[in-house]
C-alpha positions in Angstrom: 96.2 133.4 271.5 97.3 130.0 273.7 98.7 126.9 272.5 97.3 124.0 273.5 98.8 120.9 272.9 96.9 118.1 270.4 97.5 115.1 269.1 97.3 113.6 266.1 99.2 110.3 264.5 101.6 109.4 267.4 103.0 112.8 267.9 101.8 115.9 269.7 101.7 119.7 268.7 101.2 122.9 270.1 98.4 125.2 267.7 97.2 128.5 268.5 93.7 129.2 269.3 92.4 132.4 270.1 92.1 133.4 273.8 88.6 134.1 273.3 86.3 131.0 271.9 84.2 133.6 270.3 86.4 134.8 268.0 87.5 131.5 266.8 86.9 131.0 263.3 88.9 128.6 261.2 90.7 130.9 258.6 92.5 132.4 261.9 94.4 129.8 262.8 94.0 127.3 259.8 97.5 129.2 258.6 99.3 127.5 261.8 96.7 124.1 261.9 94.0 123.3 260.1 91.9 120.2 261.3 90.4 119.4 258.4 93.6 118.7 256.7 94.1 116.0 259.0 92.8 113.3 256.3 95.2 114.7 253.8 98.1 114.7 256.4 97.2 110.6 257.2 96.8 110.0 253.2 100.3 111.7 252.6 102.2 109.7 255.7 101.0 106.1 253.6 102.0 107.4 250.8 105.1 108.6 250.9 105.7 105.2 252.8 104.6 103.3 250.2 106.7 105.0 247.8 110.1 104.4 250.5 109.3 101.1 250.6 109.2 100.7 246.8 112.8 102.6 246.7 114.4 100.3 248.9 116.3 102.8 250.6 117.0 103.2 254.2 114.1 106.4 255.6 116.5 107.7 257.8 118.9 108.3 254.2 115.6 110.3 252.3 115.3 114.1 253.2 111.8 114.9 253.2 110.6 119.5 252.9 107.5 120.8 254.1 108.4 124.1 252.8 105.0 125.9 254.3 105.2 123.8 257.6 102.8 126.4 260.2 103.1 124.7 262.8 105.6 121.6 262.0 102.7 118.9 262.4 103.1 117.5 258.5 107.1 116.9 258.9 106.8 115.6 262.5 104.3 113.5 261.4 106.8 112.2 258.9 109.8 112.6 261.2 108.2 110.5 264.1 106.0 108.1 261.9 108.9 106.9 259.1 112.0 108.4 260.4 112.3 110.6 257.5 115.3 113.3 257.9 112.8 116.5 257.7 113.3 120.0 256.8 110.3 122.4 258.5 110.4 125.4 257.0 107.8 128.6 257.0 108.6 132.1 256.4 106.2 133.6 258.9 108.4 134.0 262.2 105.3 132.7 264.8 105.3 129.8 262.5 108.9 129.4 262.7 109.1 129.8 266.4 106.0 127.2 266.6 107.8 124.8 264.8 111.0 124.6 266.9 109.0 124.6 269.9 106.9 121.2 268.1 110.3 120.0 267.3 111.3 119.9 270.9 107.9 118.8 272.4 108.6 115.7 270.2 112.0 115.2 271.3 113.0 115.2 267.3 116.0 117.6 267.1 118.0 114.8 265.7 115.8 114.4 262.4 114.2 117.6 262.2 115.9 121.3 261.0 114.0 124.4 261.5 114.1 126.6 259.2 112.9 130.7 258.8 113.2 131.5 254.7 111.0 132.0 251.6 109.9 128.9 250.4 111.1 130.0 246.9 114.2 130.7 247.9 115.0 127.6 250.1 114.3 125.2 247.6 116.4 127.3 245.0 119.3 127.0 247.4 118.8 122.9 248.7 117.7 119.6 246.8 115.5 117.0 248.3 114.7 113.5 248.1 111.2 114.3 249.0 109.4 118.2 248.7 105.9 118.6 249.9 104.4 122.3 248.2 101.2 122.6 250.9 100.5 126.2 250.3 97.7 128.2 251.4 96.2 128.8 248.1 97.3 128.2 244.9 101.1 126.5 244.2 101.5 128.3 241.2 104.3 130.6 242.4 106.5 128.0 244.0 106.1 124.9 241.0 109.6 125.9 239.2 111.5 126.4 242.7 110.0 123.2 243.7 111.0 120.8 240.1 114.2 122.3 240.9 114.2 120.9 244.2 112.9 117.4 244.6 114.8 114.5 243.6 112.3 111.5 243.6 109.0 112.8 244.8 106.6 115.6 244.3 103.8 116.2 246.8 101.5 119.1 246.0 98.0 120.4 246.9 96.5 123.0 245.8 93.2 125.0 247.5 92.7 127.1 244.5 89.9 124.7 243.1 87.4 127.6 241.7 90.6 128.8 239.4 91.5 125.3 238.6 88.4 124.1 237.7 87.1 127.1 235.8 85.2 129.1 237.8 87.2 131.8 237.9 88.2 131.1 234.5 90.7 134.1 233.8 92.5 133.5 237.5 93.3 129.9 236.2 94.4 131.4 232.9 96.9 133.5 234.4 98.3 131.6 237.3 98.2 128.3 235.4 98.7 129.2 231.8 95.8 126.5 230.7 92.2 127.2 230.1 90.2 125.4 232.2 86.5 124.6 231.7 83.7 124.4 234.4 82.1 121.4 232.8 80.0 118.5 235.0 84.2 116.9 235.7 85.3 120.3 236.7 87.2 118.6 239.8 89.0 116.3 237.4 89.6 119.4 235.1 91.3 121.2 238.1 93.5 118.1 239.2 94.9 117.9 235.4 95.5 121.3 235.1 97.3 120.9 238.1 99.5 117.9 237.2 99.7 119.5 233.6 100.9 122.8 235.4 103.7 120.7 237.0 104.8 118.5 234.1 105.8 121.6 232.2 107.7 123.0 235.4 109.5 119.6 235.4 110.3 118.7 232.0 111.8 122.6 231.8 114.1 121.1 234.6 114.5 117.6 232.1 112.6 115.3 234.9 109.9 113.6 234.1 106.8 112.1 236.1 105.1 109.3 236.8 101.7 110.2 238.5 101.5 108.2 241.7 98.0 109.4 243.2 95.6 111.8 242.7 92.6 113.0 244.8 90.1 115.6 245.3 88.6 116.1 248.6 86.9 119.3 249.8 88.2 122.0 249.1 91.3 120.9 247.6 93.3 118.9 245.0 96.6 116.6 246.4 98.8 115.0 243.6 102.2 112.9 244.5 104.4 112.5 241.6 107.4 110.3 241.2 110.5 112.5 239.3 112.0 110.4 236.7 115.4 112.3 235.7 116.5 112.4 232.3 115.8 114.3 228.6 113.8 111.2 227.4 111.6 110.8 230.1 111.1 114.9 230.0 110.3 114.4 226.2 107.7 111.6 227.5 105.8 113.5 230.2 105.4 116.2 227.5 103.9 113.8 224.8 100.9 113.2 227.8 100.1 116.7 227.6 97.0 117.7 225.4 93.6 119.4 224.9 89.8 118.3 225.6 87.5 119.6 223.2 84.2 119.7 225.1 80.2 120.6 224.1 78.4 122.2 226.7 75.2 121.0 224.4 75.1 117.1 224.4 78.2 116.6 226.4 80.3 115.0 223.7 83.7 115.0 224.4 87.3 114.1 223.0 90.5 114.4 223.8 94.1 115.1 221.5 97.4 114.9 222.5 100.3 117.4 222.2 100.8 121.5 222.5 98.8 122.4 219.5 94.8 122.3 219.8 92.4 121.1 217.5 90.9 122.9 215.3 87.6 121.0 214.8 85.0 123.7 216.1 82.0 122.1 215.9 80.6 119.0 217.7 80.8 115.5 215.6 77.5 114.6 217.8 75.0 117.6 217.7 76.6 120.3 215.7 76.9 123.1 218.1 80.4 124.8 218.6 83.2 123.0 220.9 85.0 124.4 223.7 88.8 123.4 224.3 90.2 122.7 227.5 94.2 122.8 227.7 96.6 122.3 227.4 96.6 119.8 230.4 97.6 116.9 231.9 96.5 113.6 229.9 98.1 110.7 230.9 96.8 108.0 234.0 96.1 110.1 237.3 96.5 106.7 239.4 98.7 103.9 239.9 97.3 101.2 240.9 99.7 99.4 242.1 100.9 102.0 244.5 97.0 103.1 245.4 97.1 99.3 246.7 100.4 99.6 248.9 98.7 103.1 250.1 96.0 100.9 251.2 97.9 98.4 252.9 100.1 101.2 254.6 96.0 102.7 256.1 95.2 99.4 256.8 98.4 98.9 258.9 98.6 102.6 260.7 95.3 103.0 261.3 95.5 106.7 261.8 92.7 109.1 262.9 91.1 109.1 259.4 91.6 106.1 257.8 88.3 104.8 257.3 87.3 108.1 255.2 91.5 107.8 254.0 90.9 104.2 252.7 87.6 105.2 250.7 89.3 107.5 248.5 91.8 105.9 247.8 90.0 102.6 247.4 88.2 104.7 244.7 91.3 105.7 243.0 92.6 102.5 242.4 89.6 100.9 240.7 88.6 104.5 238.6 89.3 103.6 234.8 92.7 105.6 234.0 90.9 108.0 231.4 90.1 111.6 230.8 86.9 113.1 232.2 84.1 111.6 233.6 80.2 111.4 232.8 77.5 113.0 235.6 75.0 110.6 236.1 72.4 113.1 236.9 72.6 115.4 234.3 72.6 112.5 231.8 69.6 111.2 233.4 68.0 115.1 233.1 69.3 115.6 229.5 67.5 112.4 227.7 64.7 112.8 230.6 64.7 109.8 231.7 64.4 108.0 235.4 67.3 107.6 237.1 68.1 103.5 237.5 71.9 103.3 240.3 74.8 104.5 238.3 76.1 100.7 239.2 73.0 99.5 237.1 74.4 101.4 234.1 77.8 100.6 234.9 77.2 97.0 234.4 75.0 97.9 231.2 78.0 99.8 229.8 80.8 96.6 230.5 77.5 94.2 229.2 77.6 96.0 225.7 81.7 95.7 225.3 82.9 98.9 227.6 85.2 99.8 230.4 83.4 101.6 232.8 84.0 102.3 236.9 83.1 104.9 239.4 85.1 107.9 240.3 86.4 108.9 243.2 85.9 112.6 241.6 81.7 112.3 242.2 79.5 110.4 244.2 77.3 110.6 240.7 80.3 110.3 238.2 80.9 107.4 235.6 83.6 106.9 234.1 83.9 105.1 230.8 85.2 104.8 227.6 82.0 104.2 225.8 80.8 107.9 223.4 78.3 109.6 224.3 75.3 108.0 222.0 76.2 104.7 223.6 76.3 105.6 226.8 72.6 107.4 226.3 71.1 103.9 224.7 72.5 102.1 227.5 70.9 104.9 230.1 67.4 104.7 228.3 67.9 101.0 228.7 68.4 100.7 232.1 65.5 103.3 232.7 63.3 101.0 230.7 64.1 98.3 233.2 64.2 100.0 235.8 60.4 101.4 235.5 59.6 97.6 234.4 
């Protein structure tokens, strides 16, 4: 392997590439730097400062973990870019070695700390204001370690997406102790039984959350939660925590709160059996308020990705705050009728007395809080027009 030196944000990193081009292939040095992850690194560096600058504390006061760091780039990034106090830690030793030498190259020793131990284990052992759980796979094993650790914020993504969304239906069983469904939302599924996954770990620790931002890009699902300490708000978090109740027939869906599942097992609309979801996260998925400083943070930085950065989260903050979302394609295929734009039926659902928005989930998702019946008389009327 040799390291050559890239840039990205305002710092610079040594990665390792293999010494022969022809044997490059992503998964074998994606563990130390993975470019595509670059969008997700320039998302995470406006968000967290967006959420400083709503703390009204001092950066160089907040400790900030990247407890998986590979090669460092993350908490340089956040070192260099806010003036964070970092903690880079990876249990591989290359990684480790990688990292102090990235530390050096950047001239950060002051703000950043090395660190060689199992992720587990480190954030059994230390608190932070800030922990960021970017494992490669699925976070599962390190959520209780990390609601232990973090003080104020929660940064997680998960790569898992195929057990999270169902797919692999008795993987997300097991490592997230939820069922998930792979219904038409399935990346929405995955990001609440994600955030769900996490609530529990929290509230076991009595912190409670306030769910900052949520996205799904690629091959992966990134969540940033706010810890609010405290029984009460523990108690809270848990009362967003429920079940979906789907039909894979019609696509009628509902939703209940709390840790006991329906038991309604057929479908109100079309009679065929219901499938339950859950238990899972509930409650909103976005802030808006803090999706428009993330904005303004892109719009300042500029960094590398912002214009794809400021799309999704441009989505997130005007996608209705609701459970699930509606595939304007299958819709269209189920009543068998021509497609109009999904913004034709958007405005047909908020004419007839409904929220409705697109999702940053789907390109062909709806969101709204119009059933199922009304949003097919709306579809077959903007068909109708559409033909005309």
């Amino acid at each position: 392997m040799n390291t050559p030196v890239i840039g990205e944000g305002n710092i610079r990193v040594r990665v390792p590439l293999p010494d022969d081009s022809s044997d490059y292939t992503l998964s074998s040095v994606s563990v130390f730097y993975n470019p595509e992850m670059e969008l997700n690194r320039d998302i995470t560096v406006a968000a967290i400062s967006g959420f400083i600058d709503r703390t009204e504390v001092e950066p160089a006061s907040i400790s900030y973990a990247d407890v998986m760091s590979a090669s460092g780039i993350r908490g340089i990034r956040m070192a260099s870019e806010l003036g964070l106090k970092c903690w880079l830690n990876d249990w591989n030793p290359d990684a480790y070695e990688l990292i102090r030498e990235n530390i050096k190259l950047n001239a950060l020793e002051e703000s950043c700390t090395p660190s060689h131990q199992n992720a587990n284990t480190l954030m059994h052992q230390e608190q932070f204001d800030i922990v960021d759980l970017d494992p490669f796979g699925s976070p599962a094993p390190f959520l209780d370690a990390a609601a232990r650790s973090a003080r104020r914020l929660l940064c997680i993504t998960a790569t898992d997406t195929a057990p999270l969304c169902g797919a692999h239906l008795k993987s997300g069983i097991r490592k997230y102790a939820a069922v998930p469904l792979n219904t038409e939302y399935h990346r929405e599924m995955g990001a609440r039984v994600l955030l769900g996954a996490a609530a529990r770990a929290l509230a076991r620790r009595d912190k409670g959350i306030n769910v900052l931002l949520t996205h799904v890009t690629r091959h992966y699902v990134r969540v940033y939660l706010e810890i609010i300490r405290g029984v009460q708000h523990a108690d809270s978090t848990m009362e967003k925590m429920g079940f979906i109740s789907h039909c894979f027939h019609c696509g009628f869906r509902s939703w209940g709160y709390g840790l006991t599942p329906e038991t309604v097992s057929r479908c109100p609309n079309c009679g065929k059996s219901l499938k339950l979801a859950g238990p899972l996260w509930l409650g909103g998925i976005q802030e808006p308020d803090f999706c428009g400083a993330v904005l303004e943070e892109l719009e300042t930085r500029k960094p590398g990705k912002c214009k794809e950065a400021m799309k999704i989260v441009a989505f997130c903050k005007d996608e209705l705050n609701i459970p699930t979302f509606y595939d304007h394609h299958w819709l269209c295929k189920k009543n068998g009728v021509s497609p109009g734009t999904i913004n034709d039926l958007i405005s047909a659902l908020k004419d007839a007395g409904f929220m409705a928005s697109r999702t940053h989930f789907s390109g062909t998702g709806v969101k709204t809080d119009a059933g199922i019946n009304n949003i097919n008389d709306e579809l077959t009327f903007v068909s109708d027009k559409y033909i005309q």
